[in-house]
PyMOL Python script that loads the backbone (N, CA, C, O; Angstrom):
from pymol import cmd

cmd.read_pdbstr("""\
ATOM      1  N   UNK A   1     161.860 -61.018  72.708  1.00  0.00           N
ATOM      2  CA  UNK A   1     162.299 -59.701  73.136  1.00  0.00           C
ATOM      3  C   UNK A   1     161.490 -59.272  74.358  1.00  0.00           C
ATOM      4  O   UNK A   1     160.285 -59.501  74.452  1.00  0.00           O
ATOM      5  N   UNK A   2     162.165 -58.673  75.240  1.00  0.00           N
ATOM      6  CA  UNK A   2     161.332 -58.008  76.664  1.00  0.00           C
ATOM      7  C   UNK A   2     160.934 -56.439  76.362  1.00  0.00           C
ATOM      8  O   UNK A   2     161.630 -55.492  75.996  1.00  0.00           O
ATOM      9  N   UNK A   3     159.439 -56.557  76.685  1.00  0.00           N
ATOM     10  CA  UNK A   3     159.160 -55.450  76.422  1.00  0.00           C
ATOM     11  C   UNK A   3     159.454 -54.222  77.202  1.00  0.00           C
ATOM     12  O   UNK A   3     158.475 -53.843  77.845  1.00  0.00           O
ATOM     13  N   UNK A   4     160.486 -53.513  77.329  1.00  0.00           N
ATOM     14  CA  UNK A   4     160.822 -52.349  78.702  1.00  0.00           C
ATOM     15  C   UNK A   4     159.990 -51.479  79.395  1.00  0.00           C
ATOM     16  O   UNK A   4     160.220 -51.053  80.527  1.00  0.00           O
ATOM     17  N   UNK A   5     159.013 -51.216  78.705  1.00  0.00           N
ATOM     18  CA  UNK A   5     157.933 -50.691  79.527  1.00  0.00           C
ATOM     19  C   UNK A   5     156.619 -51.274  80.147  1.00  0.00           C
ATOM     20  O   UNK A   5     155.612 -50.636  80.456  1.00  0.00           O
ATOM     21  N   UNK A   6     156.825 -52.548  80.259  1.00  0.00           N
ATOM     22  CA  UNK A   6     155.855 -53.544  80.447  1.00  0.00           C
ATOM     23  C   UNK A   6     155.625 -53.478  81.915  1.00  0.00           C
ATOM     24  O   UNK A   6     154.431 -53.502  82.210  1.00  0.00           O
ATOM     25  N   UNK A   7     156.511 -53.397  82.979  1.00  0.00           N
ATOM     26  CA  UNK A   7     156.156 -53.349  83.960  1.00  0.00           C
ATOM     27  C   UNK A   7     155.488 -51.952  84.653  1.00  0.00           C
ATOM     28  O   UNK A   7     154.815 -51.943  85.683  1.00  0.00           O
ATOM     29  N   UNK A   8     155.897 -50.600  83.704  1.00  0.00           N
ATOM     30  CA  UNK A   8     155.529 -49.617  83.822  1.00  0.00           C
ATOM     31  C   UNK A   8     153.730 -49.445  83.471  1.00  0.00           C
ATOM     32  O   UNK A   8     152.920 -48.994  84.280  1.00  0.00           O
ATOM     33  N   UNK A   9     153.416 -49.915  82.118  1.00  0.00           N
ATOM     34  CA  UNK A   9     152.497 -50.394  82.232  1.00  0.00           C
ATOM     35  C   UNK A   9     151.034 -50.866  82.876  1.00  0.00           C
ATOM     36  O   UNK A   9     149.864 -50.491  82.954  1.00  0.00           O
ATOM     37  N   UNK A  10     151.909 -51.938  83.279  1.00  0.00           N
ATOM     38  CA  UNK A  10     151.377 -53.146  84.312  1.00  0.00           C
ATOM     39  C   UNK A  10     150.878 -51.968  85.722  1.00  0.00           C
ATOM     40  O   UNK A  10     149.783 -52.122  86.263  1.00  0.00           O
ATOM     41  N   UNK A  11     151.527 -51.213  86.022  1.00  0.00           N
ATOM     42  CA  UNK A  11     151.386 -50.361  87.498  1.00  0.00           C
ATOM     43  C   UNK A  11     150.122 -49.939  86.769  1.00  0.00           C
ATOM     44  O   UNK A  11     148.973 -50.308  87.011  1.00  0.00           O
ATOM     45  N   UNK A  12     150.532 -49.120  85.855  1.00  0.00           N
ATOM     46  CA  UNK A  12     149.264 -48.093  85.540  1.00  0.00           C
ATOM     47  C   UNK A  12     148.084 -49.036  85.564  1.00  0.00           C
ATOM     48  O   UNK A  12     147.315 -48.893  86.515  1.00  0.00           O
ATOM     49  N   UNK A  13     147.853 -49.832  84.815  1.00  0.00           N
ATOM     50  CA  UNK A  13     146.782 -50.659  84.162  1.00  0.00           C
ATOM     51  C   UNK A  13     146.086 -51.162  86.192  1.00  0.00           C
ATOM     52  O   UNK A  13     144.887 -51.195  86.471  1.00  0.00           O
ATOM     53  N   UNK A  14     146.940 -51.389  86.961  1.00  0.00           N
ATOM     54  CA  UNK A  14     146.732 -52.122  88.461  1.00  0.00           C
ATOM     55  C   UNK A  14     145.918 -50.445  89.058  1.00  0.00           C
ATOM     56  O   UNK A  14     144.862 -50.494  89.689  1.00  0.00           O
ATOM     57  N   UNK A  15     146.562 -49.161  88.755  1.00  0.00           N
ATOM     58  CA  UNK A  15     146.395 -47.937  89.666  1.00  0.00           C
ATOM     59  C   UNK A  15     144.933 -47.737  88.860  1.00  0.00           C
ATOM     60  O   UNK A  15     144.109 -47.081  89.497  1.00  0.00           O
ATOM     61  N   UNK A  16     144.530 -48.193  87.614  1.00  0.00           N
ATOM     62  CA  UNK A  16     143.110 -47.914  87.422  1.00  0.00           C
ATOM     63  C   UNK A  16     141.965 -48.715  87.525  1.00  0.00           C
ATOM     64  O   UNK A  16     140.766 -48.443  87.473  1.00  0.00           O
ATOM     65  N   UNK A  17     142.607 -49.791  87.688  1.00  0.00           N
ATOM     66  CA  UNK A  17     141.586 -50.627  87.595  1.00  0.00           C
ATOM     67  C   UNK A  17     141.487 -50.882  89.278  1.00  0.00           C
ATOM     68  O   UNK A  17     140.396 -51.337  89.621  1.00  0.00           O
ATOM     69  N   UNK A  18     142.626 -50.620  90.558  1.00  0.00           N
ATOM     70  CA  UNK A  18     141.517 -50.448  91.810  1.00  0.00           C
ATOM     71  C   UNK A  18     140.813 -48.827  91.761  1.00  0.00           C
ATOM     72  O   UNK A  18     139.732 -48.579  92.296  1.00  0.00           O
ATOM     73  N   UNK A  19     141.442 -48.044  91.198  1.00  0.00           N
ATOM     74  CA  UNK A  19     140.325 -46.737  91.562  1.00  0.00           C
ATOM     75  C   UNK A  19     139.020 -47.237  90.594  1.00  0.00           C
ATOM     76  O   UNK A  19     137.915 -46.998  91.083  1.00  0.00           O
ATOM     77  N   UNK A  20     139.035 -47.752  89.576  1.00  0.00           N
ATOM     78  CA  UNK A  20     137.423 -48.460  89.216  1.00  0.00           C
ATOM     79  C   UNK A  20     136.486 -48.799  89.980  1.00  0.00           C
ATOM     80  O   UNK A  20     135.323 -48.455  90.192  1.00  0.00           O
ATOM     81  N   UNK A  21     137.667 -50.006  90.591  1.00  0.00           N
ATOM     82  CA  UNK A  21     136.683 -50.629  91.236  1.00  0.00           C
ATOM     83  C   UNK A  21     136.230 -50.345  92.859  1.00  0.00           C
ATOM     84  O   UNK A  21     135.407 -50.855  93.619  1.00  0.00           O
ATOM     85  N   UNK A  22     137.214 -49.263  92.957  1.00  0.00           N
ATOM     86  CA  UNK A  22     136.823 -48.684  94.419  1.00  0.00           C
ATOM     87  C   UNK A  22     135.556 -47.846  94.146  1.00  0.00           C
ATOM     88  O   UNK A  22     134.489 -47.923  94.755  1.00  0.00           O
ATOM     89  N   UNK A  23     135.855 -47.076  93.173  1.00  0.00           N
ATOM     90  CA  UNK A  23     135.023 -46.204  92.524  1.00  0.00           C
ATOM     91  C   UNK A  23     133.389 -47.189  92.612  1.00  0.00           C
ATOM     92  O   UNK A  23     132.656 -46.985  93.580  1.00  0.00           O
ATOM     93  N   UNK A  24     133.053 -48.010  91.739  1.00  0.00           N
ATOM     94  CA  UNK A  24     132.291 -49.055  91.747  1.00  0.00           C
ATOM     95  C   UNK A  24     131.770 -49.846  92.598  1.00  0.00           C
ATOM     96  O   UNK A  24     130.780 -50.531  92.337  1.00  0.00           O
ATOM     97  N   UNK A  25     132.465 -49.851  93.898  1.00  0.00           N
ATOM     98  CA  UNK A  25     132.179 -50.715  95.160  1.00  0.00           C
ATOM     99  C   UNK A  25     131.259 -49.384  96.058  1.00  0.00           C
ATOM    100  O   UNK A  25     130.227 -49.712  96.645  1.00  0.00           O
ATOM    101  N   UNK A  26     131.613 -48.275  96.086  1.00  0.00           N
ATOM    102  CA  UNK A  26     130.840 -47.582  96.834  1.00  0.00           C
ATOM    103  C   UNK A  26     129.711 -46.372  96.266  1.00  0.00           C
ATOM    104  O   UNK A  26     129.208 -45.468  96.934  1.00  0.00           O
ATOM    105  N   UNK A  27     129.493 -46.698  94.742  1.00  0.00           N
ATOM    106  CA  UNK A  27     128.617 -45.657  94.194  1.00  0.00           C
ATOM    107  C   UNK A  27     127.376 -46.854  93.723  1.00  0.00           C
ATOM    108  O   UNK A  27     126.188 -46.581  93.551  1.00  0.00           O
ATOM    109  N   UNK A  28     127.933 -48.067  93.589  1.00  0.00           N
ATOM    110  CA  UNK A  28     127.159 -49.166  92.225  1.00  0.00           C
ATOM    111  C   UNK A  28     126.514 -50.161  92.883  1.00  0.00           C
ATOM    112  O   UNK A  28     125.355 -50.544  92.720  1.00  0.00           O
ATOM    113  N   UNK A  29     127.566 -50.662  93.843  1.00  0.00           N
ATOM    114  CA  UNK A  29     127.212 -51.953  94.158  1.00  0.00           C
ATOM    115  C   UNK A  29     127.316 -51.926  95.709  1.00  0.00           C
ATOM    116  O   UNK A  29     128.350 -52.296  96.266  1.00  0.00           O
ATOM    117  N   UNK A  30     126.266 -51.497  96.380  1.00  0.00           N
ATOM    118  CA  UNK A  30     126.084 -50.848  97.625  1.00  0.00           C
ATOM    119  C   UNK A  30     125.453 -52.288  98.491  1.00  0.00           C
ATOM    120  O   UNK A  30     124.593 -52.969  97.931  1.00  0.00           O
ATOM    121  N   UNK A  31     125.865 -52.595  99.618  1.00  0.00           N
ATOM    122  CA  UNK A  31     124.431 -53.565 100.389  1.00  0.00           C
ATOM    123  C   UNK A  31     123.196 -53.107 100.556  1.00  0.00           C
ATOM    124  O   UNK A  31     122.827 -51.965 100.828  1.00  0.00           O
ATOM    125  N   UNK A  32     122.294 -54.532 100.292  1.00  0.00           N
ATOM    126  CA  UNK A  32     121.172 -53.888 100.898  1.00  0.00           C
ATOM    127  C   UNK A  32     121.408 -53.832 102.168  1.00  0.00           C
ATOM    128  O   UNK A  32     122.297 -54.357 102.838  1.00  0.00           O
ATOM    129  N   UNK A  33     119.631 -52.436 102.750  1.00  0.00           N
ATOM    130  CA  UNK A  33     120.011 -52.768 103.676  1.00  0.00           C
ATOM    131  C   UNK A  33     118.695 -53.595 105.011  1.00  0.00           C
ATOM    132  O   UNK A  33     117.519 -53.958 105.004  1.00  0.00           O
ATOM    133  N   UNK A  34     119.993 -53.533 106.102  1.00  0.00           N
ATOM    134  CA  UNK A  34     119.503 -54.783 106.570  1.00  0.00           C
ATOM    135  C   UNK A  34     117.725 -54.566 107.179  1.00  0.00           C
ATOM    136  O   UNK A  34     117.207 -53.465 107.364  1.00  0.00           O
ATOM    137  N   UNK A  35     117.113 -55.770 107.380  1.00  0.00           N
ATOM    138  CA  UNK A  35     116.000 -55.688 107.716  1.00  0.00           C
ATOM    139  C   UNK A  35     116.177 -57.027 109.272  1.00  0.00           C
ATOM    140  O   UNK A  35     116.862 -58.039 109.418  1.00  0.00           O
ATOM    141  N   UNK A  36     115.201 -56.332 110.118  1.00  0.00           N
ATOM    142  CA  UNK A  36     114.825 -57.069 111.214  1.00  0.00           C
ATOM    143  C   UNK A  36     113.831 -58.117 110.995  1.00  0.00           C
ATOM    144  O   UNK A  36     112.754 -57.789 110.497  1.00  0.00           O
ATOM    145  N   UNK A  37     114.138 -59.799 111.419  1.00  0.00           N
ATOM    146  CA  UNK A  37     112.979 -60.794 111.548  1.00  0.00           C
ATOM    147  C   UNK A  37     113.224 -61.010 112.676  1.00  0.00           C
ATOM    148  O   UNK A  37     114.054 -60.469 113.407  1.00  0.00           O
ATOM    149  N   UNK A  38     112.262 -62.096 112.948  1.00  0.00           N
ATOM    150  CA  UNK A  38     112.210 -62.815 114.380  1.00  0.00           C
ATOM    151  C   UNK A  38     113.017 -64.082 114.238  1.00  0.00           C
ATOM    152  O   UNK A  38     113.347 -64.473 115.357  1.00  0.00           O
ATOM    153  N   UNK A  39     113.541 -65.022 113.086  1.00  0.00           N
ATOM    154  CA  UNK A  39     113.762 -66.181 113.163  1.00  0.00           C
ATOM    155  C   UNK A  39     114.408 -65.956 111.644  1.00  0.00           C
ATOM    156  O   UNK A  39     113.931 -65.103 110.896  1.00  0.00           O
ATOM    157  N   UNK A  40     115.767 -66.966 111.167  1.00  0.00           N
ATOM    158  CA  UNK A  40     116.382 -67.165 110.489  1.00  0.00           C
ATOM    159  C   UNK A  40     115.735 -68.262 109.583  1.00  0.00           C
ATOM    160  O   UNK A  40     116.217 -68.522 108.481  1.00  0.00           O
ATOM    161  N   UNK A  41     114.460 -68.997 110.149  1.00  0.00           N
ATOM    162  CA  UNK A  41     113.879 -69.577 108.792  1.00  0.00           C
ATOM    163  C   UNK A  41     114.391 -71.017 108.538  1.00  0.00           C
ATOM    164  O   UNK A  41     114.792 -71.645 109.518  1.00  0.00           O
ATOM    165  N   UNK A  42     114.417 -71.594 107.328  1.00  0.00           N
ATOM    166  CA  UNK A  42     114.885 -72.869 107.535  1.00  0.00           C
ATOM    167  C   UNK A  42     116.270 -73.052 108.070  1.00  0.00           C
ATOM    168  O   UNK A  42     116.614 -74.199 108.358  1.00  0.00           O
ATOM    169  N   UNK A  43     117.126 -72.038 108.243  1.00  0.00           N
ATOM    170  CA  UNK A  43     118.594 -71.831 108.217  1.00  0.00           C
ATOM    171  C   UNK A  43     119.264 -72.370 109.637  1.00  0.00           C
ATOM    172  O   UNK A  43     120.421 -72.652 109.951  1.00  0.00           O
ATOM    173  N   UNK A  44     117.890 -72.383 110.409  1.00  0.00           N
ATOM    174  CA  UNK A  44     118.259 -72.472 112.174  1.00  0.00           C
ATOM    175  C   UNK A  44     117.893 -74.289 112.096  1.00  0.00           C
ATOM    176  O   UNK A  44     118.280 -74.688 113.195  1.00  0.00           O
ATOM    177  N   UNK A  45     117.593 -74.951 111.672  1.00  0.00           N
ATOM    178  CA  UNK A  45     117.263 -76.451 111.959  1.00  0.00           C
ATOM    179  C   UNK A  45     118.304 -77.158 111.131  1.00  0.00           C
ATOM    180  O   UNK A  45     118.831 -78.167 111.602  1.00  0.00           O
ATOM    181  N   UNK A  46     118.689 -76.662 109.789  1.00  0.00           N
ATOM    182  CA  UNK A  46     120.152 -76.813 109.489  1.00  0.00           C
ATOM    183  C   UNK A  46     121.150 -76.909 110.006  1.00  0.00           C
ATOM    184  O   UNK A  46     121.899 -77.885 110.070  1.00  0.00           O
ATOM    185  N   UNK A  47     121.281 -75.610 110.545  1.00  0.00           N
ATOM    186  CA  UNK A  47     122.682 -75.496 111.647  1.00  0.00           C
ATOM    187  C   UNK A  47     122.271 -76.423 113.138  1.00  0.00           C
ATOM    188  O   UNK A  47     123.121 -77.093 113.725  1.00  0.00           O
ATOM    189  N   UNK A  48     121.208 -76.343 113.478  1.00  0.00           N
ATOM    190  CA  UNK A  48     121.344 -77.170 114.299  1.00  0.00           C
ATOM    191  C   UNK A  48     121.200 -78.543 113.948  1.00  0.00           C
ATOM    192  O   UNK A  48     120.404 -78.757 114.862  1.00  0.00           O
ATOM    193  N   UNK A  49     121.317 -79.833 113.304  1.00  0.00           N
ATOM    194  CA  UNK A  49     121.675 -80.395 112.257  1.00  0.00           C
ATOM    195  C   UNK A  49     122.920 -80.916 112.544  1.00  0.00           C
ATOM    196  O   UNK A  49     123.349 -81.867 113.196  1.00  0.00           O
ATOM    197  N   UNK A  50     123.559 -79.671 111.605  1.00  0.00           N
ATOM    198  CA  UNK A  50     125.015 -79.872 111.239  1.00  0.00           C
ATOM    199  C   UNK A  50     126.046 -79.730 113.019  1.00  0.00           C
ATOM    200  O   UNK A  50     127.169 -80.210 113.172  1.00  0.00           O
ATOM    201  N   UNK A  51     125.420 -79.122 113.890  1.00  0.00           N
ATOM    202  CA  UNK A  51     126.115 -79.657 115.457  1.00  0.00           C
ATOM    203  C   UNK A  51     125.989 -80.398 115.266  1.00  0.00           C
ATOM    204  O   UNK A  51     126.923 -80.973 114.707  1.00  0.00           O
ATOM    205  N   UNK A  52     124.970 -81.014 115.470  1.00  0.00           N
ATOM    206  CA  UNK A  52     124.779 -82.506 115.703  1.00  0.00           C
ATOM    207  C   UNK A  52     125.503 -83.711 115.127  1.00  0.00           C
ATOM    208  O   UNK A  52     125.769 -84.768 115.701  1.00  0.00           O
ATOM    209  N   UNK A  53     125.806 -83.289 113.697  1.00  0.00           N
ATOM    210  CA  UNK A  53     126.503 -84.224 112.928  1.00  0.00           C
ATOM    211  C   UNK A  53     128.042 -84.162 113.193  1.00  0.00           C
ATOM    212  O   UNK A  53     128.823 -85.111 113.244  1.00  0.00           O
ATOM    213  N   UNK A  54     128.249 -83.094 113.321  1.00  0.00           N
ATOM    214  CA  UNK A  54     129.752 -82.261 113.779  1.00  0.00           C
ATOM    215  C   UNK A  54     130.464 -82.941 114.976  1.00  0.00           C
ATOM    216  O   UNK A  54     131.640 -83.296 114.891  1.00  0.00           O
ATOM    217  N   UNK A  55     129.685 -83.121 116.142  1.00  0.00           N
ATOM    218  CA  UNK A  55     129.935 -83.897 117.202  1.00  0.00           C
ATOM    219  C   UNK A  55     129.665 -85.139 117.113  1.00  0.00           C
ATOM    220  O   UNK A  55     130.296 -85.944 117.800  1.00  0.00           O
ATOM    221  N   UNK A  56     128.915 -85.446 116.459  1.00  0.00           N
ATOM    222  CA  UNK A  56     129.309 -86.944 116.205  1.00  0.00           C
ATOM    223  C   UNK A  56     130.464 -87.343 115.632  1.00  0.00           C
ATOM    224  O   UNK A  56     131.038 -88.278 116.189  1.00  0.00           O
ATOM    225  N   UNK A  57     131.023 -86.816 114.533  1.00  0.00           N
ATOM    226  CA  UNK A  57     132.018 -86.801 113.571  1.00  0.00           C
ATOM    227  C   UNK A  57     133.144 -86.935 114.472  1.00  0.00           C
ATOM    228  O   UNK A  57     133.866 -87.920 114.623  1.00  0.00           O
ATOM    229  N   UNK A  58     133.202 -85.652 115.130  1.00  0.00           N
ATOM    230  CA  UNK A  58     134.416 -85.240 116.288  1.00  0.00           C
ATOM    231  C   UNK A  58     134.581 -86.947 117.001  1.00  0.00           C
ATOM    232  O   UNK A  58     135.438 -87.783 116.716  1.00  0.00           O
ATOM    233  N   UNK A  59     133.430 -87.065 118.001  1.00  0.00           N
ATOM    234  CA  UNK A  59     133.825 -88.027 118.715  1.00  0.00           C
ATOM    235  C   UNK A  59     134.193 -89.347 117.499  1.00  0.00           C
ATOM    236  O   UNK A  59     135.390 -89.477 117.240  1.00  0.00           O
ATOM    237  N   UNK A  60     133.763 -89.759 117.185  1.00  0.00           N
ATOM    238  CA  UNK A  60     133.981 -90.688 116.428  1.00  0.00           C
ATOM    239  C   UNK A  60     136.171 -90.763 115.751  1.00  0.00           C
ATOM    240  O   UNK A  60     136.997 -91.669 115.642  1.00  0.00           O
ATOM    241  N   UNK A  61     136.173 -89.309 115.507  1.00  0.00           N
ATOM    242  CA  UNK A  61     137.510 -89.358 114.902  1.00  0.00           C
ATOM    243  C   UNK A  61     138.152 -89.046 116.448  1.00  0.00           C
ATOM    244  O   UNK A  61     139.292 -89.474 116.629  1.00  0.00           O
ATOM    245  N   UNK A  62     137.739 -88.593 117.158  1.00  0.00           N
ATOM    246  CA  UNK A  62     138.777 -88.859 118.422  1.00  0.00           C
ATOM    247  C   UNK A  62     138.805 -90.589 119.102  1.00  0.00           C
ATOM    248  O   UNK A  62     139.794 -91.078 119.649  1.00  0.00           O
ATOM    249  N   UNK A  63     137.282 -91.406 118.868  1.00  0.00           N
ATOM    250  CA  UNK A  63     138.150 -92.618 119.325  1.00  0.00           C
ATOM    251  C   UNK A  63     139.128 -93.430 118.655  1.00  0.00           C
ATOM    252  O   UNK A  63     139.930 -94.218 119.158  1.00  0.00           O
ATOM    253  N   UNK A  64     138.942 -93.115 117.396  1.00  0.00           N
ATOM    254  CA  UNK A  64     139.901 -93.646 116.064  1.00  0.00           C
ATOM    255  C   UNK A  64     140.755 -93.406 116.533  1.00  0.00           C
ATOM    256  O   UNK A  64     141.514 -94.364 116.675  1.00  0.00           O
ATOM    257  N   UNK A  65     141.064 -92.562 116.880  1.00  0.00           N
ATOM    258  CA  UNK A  65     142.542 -91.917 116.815  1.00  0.00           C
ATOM    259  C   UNK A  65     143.340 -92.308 117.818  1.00  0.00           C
ATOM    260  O   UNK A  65     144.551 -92.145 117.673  1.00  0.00           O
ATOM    261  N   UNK A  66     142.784 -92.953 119.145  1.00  0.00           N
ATOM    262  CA  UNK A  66     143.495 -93.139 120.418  1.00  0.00           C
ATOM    263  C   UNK A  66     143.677 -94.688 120.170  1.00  0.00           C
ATOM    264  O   UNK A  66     144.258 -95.383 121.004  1.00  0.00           O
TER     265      UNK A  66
END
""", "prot")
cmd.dss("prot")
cmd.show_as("cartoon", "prot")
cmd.util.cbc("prot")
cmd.orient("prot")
C-alpha cells in the first residue's frame, strides 16, 4: 500500500532538518580562526614533491601517447 502522505511528510522532515542544520552551522560549529605563520611546514616540500612527480608523469604519458 502507498502511503499518501508520505511525500508530504518527507518535505517537512527535509524543511527541518536544513533549518537544524543551518541553525547548527552558524551558532555550533563555527571556524577557527585563522592565525598568521611564516611557512606552511612540512606541507611546502610535499607539494613541491608532488610537481615534480606530476611532470614527470605528464611527460612520460604524453610520449606514450604520440
Amino acid at each position: 500500500m502507498i502511503f499518501p502522505l508520505a511525500p508530504a511528510m518527507s518535505l517537512l522532515n527535509n524543511i527541518i532538518e536544513q533549518w537544524s542544520d543551518t541553525w547548527k552551522v552558524l551558532n555550533i560549529m563555527q571556524r577557527p580562526r585563522p592565525q598568521l605563520v611564516e611557512r606552511i611546514g612540512a606541507w611546502e616540500s610535499i607539494t613541491n614533491f608532488l610537481c615534480y612527480v606530476a611532470i614527470l608523469t605528464n611527460s612520460v604519458m604524453v610520449a606514450f601517447s604520440t
